[in-house]
PyMOL Python script that loads the backbone (N, CA, C, O; Angstrom):
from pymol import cmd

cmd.read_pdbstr("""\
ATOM      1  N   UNK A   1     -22.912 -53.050  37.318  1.00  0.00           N
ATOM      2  CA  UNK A   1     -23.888 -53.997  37.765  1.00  0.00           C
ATOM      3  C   UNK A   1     -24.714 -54.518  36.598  1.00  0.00           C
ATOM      4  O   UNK A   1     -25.049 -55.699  36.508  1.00  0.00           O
ATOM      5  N   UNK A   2     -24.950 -53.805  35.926  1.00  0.00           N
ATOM      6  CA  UNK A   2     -25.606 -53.675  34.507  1.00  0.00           C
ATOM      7  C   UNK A   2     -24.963 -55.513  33.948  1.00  0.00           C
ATOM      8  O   UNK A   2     -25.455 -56.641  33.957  1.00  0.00           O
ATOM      9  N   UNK A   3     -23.963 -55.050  33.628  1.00  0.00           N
ATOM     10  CA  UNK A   3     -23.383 -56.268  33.224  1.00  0.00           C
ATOM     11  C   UNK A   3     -23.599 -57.577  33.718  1.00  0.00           C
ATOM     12  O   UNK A   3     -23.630 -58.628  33.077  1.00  0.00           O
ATOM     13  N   UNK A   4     -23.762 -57.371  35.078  1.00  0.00           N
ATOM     14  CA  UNK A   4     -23.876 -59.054  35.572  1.00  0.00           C
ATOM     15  C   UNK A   4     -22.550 -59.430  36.791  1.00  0.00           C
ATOM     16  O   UNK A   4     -21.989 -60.491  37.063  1.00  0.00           O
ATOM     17  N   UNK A   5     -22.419 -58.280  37.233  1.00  0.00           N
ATOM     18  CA  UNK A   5     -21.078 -59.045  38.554  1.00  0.00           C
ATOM     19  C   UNK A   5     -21.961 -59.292  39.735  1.00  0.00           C
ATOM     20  O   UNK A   5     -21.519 -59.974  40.660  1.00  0.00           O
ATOM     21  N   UNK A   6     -23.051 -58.847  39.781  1.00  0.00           N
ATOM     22  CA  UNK A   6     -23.874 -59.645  40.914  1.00  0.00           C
ATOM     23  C   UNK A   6     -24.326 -60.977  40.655  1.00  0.00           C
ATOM     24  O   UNK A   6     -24.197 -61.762  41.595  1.00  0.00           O
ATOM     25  N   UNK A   7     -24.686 -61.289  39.895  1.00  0.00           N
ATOM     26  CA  UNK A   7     -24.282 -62.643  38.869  1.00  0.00           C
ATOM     27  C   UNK A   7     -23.217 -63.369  39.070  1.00  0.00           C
ATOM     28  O   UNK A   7     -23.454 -64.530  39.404  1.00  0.00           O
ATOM     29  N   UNK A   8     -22.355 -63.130  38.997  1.00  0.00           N
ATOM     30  CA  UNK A   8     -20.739 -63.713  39.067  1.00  0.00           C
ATOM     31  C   UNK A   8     -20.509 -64.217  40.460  1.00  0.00           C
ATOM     32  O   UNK A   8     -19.841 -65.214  40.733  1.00  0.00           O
ATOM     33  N   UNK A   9     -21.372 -63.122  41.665  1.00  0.00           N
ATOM     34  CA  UNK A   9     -20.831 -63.407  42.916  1.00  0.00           C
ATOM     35  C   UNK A   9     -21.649 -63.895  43.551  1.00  0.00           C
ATOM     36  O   UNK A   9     -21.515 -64.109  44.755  1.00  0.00           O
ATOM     37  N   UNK A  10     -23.002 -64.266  42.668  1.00  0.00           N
ATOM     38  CA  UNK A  10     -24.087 -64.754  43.366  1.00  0.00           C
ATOM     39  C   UNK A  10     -23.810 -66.796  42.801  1.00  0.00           C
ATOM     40  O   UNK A  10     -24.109 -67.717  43.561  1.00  0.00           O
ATOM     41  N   UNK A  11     -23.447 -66.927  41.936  1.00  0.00           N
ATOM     42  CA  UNK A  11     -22.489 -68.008  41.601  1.00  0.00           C
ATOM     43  C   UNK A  11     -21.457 -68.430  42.098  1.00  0.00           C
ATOM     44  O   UNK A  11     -21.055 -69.547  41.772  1.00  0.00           O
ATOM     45  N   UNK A  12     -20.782 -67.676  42.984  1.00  0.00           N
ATOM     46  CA  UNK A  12     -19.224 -68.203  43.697  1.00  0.00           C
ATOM     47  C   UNK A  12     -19.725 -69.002  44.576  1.00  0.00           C
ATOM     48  O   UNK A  12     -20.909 -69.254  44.802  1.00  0.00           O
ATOM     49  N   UNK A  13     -18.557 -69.491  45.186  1.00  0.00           N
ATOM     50  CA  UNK A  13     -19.050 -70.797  46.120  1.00  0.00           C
ATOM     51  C   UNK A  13     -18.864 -69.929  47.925  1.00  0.00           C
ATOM     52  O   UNK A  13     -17.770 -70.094  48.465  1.00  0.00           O
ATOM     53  N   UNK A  14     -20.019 -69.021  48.757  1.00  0.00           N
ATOM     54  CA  UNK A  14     -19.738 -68.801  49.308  1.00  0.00           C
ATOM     55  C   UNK A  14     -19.532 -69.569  50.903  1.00  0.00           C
ATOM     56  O   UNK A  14     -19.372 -69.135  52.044  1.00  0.00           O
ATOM     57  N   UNK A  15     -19.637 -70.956  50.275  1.00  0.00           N
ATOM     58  CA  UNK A  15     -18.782 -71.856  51.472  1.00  0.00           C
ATOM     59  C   UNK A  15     -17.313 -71.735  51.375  1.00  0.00           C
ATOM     60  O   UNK A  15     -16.616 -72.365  52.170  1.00  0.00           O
ATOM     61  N   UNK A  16     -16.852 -71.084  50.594  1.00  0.00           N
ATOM     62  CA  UNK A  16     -15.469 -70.853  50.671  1.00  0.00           C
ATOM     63  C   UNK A  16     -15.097 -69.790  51.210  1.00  0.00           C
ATOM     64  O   UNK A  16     -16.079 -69.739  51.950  1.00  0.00           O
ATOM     65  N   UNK A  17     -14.533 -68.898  51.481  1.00  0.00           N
ATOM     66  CA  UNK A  17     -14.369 -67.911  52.354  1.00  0.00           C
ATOM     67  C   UNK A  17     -13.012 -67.399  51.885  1.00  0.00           C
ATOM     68  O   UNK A  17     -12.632 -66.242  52.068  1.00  0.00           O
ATOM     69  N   UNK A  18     -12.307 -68.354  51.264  1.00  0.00           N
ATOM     70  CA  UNK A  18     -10.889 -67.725  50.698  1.00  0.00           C
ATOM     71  C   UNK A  18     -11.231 -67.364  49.232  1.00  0.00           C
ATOM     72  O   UNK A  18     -10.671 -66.469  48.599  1.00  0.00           O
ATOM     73  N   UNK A  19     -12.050 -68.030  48.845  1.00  0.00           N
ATOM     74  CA  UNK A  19     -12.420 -67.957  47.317  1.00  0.00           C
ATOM     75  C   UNK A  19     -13.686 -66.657  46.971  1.00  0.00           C
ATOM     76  O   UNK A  19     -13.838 -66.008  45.936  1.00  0.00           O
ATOM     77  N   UNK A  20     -14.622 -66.597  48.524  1.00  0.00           N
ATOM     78  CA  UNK A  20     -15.422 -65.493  48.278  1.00  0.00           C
ATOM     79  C   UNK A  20     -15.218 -64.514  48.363  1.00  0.00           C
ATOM     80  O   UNK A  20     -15.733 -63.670  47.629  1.00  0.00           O
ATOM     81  N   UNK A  21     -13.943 -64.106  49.791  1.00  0.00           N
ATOM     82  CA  UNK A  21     -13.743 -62.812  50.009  1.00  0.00           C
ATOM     83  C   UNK A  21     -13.158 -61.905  49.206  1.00  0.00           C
ATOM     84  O   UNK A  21     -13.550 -60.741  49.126  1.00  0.00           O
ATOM     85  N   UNK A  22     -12.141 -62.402  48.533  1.00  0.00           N
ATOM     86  CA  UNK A  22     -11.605 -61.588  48.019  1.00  0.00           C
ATOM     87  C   UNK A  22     -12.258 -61.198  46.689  1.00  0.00           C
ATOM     88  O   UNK A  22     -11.721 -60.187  46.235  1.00  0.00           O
ATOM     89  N   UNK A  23     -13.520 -61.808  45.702  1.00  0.00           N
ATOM     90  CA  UNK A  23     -14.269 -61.430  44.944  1.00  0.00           C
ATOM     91  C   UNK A  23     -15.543 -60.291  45.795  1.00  0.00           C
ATOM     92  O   UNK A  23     -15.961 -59.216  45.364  1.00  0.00           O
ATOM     93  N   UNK A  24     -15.797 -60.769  46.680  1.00  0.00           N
ATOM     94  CA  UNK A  24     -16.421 -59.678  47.335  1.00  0.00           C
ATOM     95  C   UNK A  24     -16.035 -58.080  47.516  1.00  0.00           C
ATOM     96  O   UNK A  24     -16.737 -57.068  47.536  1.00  0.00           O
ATOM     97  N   UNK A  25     -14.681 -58.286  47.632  1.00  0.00           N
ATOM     98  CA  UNK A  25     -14.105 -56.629  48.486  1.00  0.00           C
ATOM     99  C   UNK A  25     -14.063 -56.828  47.198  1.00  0.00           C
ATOM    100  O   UNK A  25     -15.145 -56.347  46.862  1.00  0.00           O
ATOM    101  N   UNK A  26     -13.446 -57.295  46.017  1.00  0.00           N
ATOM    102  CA  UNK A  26     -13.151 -56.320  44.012  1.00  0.00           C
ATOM    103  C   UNK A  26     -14.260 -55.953  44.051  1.00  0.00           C
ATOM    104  O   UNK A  26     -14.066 -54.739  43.997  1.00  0.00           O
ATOM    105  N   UNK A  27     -15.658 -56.114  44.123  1.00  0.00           N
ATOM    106  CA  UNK A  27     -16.669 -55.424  43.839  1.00  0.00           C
ATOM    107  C   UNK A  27     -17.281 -54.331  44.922  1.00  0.00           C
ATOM    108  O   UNK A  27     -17.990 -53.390  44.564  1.00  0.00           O
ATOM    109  N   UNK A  28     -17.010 -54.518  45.923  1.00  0.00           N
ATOM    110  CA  UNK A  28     -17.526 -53.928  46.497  1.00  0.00           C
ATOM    111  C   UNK A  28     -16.559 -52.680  46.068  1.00  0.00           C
ATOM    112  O   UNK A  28     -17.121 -51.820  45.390  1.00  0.00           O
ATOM    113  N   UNK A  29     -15.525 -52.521  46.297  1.00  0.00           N
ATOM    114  CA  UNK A  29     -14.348 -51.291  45.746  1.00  0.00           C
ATOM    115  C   UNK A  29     -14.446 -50.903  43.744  1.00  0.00           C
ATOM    116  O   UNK A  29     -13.846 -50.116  43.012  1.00  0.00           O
ATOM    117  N   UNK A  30     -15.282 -51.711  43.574  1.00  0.00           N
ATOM    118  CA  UNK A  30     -15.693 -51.248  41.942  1.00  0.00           C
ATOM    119  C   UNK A  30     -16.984 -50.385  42.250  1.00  0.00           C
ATOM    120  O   UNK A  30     -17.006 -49.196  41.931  1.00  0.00           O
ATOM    121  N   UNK A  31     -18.478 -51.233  43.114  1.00  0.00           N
ATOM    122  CA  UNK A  31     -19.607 -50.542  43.352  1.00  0.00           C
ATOM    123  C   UNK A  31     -20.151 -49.659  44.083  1.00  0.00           C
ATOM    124  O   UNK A  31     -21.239 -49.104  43.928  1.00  0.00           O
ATOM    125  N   UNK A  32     -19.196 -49.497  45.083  1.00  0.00           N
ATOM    126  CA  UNK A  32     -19.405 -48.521  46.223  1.00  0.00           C
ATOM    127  C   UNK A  32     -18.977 -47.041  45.940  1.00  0.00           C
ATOM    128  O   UNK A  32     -17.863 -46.670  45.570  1.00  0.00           O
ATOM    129  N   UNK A  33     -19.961 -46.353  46.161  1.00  0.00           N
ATOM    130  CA  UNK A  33     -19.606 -44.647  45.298  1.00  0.00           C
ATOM    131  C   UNK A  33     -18.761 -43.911  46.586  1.00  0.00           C
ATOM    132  O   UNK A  33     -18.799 -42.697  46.785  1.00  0.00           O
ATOM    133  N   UNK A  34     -18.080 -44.766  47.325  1.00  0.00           N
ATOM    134  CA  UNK A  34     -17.182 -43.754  48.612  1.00  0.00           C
ATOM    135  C   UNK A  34     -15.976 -44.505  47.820  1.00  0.00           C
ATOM    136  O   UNK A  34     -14.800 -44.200  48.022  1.00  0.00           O
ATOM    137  N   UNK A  35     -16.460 -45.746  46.689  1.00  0.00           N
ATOM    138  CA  UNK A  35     -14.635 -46.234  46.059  1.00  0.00           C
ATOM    139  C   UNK A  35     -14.986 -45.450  44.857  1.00  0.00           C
ATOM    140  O   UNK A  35     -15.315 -44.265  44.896  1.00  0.00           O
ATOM    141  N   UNK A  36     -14.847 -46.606  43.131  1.00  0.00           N
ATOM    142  CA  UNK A  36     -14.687 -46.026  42.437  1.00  0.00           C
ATOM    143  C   UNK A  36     -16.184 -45.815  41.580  1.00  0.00           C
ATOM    144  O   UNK A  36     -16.593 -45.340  40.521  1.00  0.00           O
ATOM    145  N   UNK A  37     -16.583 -46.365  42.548  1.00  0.00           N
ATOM    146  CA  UNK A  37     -18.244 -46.492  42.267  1.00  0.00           C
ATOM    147  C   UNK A  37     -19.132 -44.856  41.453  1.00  0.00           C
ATOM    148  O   UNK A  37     -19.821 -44.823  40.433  1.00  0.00           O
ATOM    149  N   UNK A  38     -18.870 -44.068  42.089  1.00  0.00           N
ATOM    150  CA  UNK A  38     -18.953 -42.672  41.634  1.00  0.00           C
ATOM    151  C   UNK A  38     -17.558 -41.921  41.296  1.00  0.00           C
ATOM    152  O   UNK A  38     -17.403 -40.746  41.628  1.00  0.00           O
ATOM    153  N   UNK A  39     -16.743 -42.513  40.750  1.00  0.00           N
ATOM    154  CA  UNK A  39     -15.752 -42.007  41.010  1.00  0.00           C
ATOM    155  C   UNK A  39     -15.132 -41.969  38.926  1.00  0.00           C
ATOM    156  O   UNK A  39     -14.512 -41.102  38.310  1.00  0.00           O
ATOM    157  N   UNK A  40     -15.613 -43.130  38.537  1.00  0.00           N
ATOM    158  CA  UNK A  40     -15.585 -43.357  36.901  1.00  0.00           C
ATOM    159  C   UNK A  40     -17.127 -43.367  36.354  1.00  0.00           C
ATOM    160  O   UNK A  40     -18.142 -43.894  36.810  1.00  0.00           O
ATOM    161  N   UNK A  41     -16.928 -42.703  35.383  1.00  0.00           N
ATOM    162  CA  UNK A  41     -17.968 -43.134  34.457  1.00  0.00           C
ATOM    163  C   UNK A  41     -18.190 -42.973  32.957  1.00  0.00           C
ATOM    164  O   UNK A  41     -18.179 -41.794  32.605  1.00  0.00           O
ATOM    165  N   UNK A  42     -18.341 -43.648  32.220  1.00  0.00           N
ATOM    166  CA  UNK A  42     -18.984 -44.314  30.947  1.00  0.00           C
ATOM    167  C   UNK A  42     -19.878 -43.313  30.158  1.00  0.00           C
ATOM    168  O   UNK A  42     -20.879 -42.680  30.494  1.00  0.00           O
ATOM    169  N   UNK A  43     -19.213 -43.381  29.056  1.00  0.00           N
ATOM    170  CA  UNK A  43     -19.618 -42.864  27.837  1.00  0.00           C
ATOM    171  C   UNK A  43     -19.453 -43.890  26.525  1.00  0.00           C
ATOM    172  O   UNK A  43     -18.495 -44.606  26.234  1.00  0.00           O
ATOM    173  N   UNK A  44     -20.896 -43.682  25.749  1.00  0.00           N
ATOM    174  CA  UNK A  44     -20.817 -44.625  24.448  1.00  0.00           C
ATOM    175  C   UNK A  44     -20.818 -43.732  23.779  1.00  0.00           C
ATOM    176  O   UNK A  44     -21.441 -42.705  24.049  1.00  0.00           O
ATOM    177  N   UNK A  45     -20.026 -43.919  22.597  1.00  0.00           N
ATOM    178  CA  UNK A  45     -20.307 -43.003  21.295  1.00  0.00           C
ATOM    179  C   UNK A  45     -20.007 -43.983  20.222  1.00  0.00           C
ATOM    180  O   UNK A  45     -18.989 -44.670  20.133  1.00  0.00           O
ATOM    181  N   UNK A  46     -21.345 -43.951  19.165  1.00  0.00           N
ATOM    182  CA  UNK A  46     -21.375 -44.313  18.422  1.00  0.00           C
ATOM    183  C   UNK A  46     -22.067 -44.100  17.331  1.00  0.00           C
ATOM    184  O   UNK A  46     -22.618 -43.001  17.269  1.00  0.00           O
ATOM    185  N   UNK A  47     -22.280 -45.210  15.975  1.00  0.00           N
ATOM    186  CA  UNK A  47     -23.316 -44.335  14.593  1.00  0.00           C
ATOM    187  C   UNK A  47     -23.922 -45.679  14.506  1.00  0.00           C
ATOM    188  O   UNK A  47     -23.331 -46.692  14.878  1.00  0.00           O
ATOM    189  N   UNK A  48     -24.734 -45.672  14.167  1.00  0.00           N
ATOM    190  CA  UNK A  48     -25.456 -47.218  13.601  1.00  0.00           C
ATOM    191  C   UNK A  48     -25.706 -48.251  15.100  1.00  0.00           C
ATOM    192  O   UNK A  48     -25.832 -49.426  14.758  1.00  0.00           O
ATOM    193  N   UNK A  49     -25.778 -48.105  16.268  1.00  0.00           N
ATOM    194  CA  UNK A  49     -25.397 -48.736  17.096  1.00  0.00           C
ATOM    195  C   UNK A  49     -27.275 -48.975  17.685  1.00  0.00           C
ATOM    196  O   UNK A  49     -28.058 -48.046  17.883  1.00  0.00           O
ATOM    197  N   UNK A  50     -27.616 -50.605  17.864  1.00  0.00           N
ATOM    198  CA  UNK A  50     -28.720 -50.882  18.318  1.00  0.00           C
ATOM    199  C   UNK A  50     -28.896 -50.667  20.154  1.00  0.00           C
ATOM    200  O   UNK A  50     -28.192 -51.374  20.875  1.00  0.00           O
ATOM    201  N   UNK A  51     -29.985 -49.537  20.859  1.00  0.00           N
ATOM    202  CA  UNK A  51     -29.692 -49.938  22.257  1.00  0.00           C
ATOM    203  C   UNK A  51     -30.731 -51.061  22.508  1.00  0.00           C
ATOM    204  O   UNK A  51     -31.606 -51.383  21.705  1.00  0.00           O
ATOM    205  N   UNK A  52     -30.542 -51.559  23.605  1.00  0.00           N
ATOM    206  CA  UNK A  52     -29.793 -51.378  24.882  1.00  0.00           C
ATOM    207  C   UNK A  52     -28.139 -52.037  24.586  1.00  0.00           C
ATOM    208  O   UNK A  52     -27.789 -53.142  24.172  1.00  0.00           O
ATOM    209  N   UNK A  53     -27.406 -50.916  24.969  1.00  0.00           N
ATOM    210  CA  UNK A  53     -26.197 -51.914  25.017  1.00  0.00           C
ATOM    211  C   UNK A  53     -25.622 -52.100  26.774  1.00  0.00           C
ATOM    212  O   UNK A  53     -25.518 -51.374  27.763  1.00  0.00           O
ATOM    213  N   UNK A  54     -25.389 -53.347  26.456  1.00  0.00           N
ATOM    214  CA  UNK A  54     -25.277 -53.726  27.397  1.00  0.00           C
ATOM    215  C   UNK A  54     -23.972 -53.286  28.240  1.00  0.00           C
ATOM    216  O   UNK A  54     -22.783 -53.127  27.964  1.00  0.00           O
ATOM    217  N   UNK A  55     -24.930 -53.140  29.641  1.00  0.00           N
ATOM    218  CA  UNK A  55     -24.238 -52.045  30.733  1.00  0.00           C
ATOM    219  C   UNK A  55     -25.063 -51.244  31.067  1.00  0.00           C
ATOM    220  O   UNK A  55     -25.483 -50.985  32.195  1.00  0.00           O
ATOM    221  N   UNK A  56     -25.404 -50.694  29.795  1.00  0.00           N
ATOM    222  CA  UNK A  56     -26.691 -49.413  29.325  1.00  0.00           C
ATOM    223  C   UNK A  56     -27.765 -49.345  29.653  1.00  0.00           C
ATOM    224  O   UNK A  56     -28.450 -48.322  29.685  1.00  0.00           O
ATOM    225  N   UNK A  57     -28.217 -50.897  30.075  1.00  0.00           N
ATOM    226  CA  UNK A  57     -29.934 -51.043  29.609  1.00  0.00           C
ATOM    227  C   UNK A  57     -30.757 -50.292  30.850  1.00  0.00           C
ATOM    228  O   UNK A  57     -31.830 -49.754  30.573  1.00  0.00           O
ATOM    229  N   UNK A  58     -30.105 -50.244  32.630  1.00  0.00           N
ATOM    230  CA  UNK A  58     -31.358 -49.979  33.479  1.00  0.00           C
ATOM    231  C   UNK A  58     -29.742 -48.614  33.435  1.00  0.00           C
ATOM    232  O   UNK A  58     -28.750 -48.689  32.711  1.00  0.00           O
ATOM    233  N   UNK A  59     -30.078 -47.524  34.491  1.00  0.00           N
ATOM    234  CA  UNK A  59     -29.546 -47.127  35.394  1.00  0.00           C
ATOM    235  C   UNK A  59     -28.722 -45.691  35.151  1.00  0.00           C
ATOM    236  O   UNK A  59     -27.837 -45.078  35.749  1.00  0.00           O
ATOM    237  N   UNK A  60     -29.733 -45.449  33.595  1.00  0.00           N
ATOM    238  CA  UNK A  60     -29.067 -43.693  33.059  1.00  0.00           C
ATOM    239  C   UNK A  60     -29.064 -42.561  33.917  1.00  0.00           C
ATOM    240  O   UNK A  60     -30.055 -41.902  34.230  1.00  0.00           O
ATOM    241  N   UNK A  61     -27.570 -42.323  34.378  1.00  0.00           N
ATOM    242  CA  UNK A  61     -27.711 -41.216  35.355  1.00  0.00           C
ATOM    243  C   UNK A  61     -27.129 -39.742  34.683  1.00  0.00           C
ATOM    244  O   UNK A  61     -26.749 -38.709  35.234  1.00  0.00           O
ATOM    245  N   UNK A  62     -27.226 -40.086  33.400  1.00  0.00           N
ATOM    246  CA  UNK A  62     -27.150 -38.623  32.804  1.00  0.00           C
ATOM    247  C   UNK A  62     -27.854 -37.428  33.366  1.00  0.00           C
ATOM    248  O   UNK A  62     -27.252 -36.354  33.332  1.00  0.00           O
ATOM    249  N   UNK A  63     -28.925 -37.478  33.822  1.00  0.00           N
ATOM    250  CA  UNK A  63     -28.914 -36.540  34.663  1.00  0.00           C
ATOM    251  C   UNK A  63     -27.780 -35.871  35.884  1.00  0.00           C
ATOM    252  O   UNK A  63     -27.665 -34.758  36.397  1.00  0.00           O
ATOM    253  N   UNK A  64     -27.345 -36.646  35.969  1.00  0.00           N
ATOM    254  CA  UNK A  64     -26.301 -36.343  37.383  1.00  0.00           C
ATOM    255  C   UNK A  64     -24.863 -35.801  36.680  1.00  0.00           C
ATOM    256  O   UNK A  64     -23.938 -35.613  37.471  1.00  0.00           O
ATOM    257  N   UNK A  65     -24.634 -35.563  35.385  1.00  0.00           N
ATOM    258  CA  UNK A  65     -23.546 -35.594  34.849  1.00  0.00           C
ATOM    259  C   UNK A  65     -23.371 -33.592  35.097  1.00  0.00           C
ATOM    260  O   UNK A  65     -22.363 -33.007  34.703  1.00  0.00           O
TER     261      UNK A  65
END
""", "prot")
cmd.dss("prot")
cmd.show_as("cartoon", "prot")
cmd.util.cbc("prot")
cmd.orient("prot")
């Protein structure tokens, strides 16, 4: 989310219905933690690296790891 796909789908044309749905269910099956939503997760490793990187900036659930 970090990135901006609510962005992407808040931009689609949802007078279309052939063109929205199926961008709808890819995210929803990327963001939903019963799909892969909790299911992957992200690690940065790096040296010299400025934050926030983006993805990074809200939503550290290192705690939960």
């Amino acid at each position: 989310m970090n990135c901006g796909i609510t962005d992407v789908l808040g931009e689609a044309n949802i007078e279309n219905a052939l063109h929205y749905a199926p961008l709808a269910a890819e995210a929803q099956k990327l963001l939903s933690p019963a799909e892969m939503g909790e299911l992957f997760k992200v690690l940065a490793v790096g040296r010299g690296v400025k934050p926030p990187l983006l993805g990074f900036s809200r939503g550290n659930r290192s705690h939960s790891l």
